[in-house]
N, C-alpha and C positions, 0 to 999 in steps of 0.2 A: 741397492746393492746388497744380495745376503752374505753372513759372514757362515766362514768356514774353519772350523775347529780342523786342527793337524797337528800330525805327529812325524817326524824329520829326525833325522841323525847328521850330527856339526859333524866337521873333517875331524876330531878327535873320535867318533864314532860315539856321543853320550846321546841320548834321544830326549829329544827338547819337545816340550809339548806348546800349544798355544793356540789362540785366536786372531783372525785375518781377514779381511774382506777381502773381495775379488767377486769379478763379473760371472766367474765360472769357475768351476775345481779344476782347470786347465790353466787359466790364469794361475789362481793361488798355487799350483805346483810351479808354476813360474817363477812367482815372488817369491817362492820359499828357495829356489836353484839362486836368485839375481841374490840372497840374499850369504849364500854361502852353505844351505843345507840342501838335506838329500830327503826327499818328501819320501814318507812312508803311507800314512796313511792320509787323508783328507779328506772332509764329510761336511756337508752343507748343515748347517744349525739352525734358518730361516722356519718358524716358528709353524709356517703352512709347508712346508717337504713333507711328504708321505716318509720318506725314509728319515729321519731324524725329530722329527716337531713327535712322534711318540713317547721317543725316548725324553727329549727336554721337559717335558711336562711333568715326569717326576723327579724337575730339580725342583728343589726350597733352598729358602733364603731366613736368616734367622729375623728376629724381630726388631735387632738393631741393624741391623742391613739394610731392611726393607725401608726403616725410618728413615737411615742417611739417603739410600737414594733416594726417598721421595722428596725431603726436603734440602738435595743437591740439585736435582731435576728442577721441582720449582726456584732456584735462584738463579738459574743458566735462563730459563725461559724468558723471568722476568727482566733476566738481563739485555735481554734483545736478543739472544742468540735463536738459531734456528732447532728445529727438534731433531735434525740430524745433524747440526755442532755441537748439540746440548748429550745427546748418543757417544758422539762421540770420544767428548770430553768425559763421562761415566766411563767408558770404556777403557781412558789411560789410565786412569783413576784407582780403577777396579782393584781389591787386595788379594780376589781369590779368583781361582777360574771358572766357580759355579755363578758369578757375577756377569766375568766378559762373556760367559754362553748367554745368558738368558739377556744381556746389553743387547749382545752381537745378532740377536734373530729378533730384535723388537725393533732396532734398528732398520734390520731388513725387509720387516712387514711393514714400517711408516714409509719406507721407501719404496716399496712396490703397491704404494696408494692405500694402504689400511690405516684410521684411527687408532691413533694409541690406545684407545679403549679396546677396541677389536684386539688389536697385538698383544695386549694384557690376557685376554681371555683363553690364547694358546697355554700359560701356563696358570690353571686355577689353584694351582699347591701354594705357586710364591705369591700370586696375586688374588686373594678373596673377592666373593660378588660385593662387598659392600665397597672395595676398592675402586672396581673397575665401574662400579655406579655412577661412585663419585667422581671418577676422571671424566665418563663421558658426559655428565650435566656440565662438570668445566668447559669442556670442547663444545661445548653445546649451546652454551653462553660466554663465551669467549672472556673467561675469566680462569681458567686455565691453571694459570699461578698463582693465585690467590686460593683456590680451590686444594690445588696440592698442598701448599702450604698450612692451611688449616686441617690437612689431611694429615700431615707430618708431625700439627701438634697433636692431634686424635690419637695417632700412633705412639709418642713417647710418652704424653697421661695414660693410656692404657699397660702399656709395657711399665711404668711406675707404678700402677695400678697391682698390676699383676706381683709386681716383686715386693711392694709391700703386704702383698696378702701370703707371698709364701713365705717371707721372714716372721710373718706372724704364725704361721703353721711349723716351721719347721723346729723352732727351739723346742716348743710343747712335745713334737714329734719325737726327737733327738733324748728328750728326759723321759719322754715314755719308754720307749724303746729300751731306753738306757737299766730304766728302773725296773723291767720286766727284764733283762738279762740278768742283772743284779741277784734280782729273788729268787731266779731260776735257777743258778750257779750256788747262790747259798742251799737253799731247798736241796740240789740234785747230786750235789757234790761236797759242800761242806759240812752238812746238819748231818748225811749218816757217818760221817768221819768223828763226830763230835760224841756223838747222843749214843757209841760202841761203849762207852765206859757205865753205861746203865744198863747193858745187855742182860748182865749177871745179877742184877739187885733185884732183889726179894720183896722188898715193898714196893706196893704200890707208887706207880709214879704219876705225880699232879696232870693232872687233866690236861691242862698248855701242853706239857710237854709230849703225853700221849698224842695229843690231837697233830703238832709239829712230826711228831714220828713216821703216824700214818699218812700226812701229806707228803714228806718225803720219800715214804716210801713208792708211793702212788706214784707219784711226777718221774723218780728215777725207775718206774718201770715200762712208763705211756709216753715219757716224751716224744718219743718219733713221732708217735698215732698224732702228738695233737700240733707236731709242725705239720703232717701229710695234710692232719685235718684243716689247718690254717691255709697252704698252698692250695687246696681243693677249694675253699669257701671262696682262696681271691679271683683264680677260675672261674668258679660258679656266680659270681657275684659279675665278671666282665661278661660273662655269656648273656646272664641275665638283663644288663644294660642293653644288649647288641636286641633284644626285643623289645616291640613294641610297650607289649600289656606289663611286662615286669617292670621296664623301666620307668613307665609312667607311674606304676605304684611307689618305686623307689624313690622318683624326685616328690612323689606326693609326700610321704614321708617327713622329706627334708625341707621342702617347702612349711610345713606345720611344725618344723622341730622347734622349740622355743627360742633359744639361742641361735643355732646354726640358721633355721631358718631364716631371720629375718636379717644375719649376714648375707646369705644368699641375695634375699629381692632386693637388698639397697645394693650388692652391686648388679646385679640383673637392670636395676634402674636407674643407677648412676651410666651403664653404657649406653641402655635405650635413649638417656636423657642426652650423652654427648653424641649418637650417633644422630641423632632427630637434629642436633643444631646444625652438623655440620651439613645433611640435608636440604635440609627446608633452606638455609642459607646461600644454599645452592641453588635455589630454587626447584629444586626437585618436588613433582606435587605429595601430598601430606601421604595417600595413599602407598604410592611407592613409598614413599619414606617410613612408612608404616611394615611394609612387606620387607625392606630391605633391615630394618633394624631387629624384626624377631631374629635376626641369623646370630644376630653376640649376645643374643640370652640363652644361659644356662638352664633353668628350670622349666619345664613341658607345660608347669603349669600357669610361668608368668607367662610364657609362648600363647599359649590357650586364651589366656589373658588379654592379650594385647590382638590380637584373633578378635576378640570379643567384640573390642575398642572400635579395631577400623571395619568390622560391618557397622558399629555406631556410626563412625562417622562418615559411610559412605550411603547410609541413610539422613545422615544431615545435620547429627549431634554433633556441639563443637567439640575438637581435639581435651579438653579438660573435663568435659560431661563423660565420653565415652569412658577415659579411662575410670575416672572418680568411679562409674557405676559398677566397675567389677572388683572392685573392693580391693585387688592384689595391688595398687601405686602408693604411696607415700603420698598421705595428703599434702605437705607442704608442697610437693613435685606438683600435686594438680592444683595445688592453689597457682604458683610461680606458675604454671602454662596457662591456665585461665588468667592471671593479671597477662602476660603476652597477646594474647589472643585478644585480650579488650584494648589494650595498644597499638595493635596492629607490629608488635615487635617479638613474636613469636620467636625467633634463633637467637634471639639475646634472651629470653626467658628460659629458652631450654639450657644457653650455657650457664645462664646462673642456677638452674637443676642440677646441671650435671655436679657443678662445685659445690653445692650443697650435697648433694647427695654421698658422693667422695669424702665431703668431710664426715661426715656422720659414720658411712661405712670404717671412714679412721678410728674414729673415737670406739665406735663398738668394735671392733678388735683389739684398739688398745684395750680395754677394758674387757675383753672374752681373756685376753695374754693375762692382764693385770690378775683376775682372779683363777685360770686354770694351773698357771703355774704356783703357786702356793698349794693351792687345793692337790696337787700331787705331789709336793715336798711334803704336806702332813700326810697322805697315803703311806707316801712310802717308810716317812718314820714310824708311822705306827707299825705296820708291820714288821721292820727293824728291830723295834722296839718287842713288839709279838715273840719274833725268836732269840732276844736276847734274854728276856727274862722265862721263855719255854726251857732254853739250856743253863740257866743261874737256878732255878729254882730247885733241880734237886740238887746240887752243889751245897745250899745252905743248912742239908742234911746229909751230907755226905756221907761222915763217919759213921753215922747209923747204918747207910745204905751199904757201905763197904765191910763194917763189921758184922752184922749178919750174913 
């Protein structure tokens, strides 16, 4: 039964929007008259319509959305329920209407005989290929629940993943930011306010102070040029990503940056490492699971990387030789999947990578935070310090400077 989004006016005339199933937008005008409304508009949402499954496709769903339903979905299933009482139950559920749309046409494609993996695939914005992978080796091996559900914890370690790594960027960010307003306001607006009382003096004035003058004077006469010129690089710099040969130069770059770098591969390896468990786990063969996991690496060149891997190992080398040999994994990661691999307990090997690997990526951020933020508290006093004693020091001759 596909569901049909409409738009209706109550007998006080306010226009009430919502989502409905019905056999037909003849029906659903129906339920909407039985129910007390006056149908305005009504439009099939069914994920395969030519007239609507375009427009749904660019719905998205945030990353806590996506997590509750996946891991609502797998406790309805495991509960016994069916995938369309388990639909339907998400649908009463639902907090927003970009939910009951994309509920209400997956609903309707399990119902007119398609795979929830299939029905997933109408909207690739809110559901990823590594998603819809994973759902159909569920369906595939009639493990289903247990699949989502380890799908749902992948989701909420990633989205923690994520939000610890931009609470570790953003303080840094927020005091840079901060301390380059800072200097630029003093420099551009306070220092020629200040340093007019030397305009008129006859002696020469100390070097600090000179050198202070000329950069204020410099900044308050280019600063626009060097915001255009900033606006243009961030420009120039997204264009540059959006190609091939630049981008790959660019992540080369970051990939060898000393520090930044090697935040980068451990978490590039910490997701290959959890997406490979919940794979393989799945039974999904090593190969796909290999193709499906370069998609949540960031870096072109661990991609490249791992590229390298699985023609290894689709010539025959075990999963811990291939990667060891391209030098971009964390050896303890190929130690821990080589002890796997000699167990015969490969998805428990990679989730103890993945948790190794997360911890580590912790510590080195703690510790990139622990010394950047000092290391730009003494920047910025020095230079503080720069223009305090640029504008004190002819002060401590003043009266010479004034009397002459």
């Amino acid at each position: 039964m596909p569901g049909f989004r409409y738009q209706a006016y109550t007998i006080e005339g306010r226009l009430h929007k919502g989502v409905l199933e019905a056999d037909s937008a003849r029906q659903a005008r129906s339920v909407l008259r039985d129910r007390g409304l006056t149908p305005y508009r009504v439009e099939v949402i069914a994920a395969n319509d030519p007239a609507g499954g375009s427009r749904f496709r660019r719905l998205s769903l945030s990353a806590s959305e996506l997590t509750r339903l996946t891991r609502s979905l797998a406790s309805l299933i495991e509960a016994g329920l069916t995938v369309e009482q388990s639909f339907n139950a998400l649908i009463e559920q639902a907090d927003n209407e970009r939910e009951r749309q994309v509920l209400a046409a997956l609903r309707g494609e399990v119902m007119a005989g398609s795979t929830i993996a299939r029905a997933l695939a109408a909207f690739p914005g809110v559901f990823p290929e590594l998603y819809r992978t994973l759902v159909a080796a569920g369906e595939a091996s009639g493990q289903l629940p247990r699949v989502l559900s380890k799908l749902a914890d992948y989701l909420e370690e990633r989205h923690a993943l994520r939000g610890r790594l931009t609470l570790a960027l953003v303080y840094p960010a927020i005091v840079t930011g901060v301390s380059l307003l800072v200097m630029g306001a003093l420099l551009i607006y306070v220092v020629p306010q200040v340093v007019q009382v030397y305009s008129h003096a006859k002696e020469a004035l100390p070097f600090l102070t000179r050198a202070l003058i000329g950069v204020s004077g410099f900044l308050a006469l280019t600063w626009p040029t060097w915001i255009v010129l900033a606006m243009t690089a961030a420009v120039g710099l997204k264009a540059a990503l959006a190609r091939p040969g630049p981008r790959r130069r660019l992540h080369g770059l970051a990939f060898r940056a000393p520090l930044a770098g090697k935040v980068l591969r451990h978490l590039d390896s910490a997701r290959l490492a959890a997406t490979l468990a919940i794979l393989v786990g799945s039974r999904v063969p090593i190969l796909t699971a290999l193709e499906a996991g370069g998609g949540v690496m960031t870096l072109l060149p661990m991609r490249e990387a791992l590229d390298a891997a699985a023609r290894g190992v689709r010539e025959g080398m075990p999963l811990a030789r291939a990667l060891g040999a391209t030098g971009a994994f964390p050896p303890v990661m190929v130690h821990l999947i080589a002890g796997g691999e000699a167990t015969g307990r490969l998805d428990e090997a990679l989730e103890r990578a993945a948790r190794q690997q997360q911890a580590n990526l912790s510590t080195r951020l703690a510790t990139a935070v622990a010394v950047f933020e000092p290391a730009i508290i003494v920047v910025m006093g020095v230079l503080v310090l720069a223009i305090v004693l640029a504008i004190l020091l002819p002060i401590f001759n003043l009266n010479q400077l004034v009397g002459r």
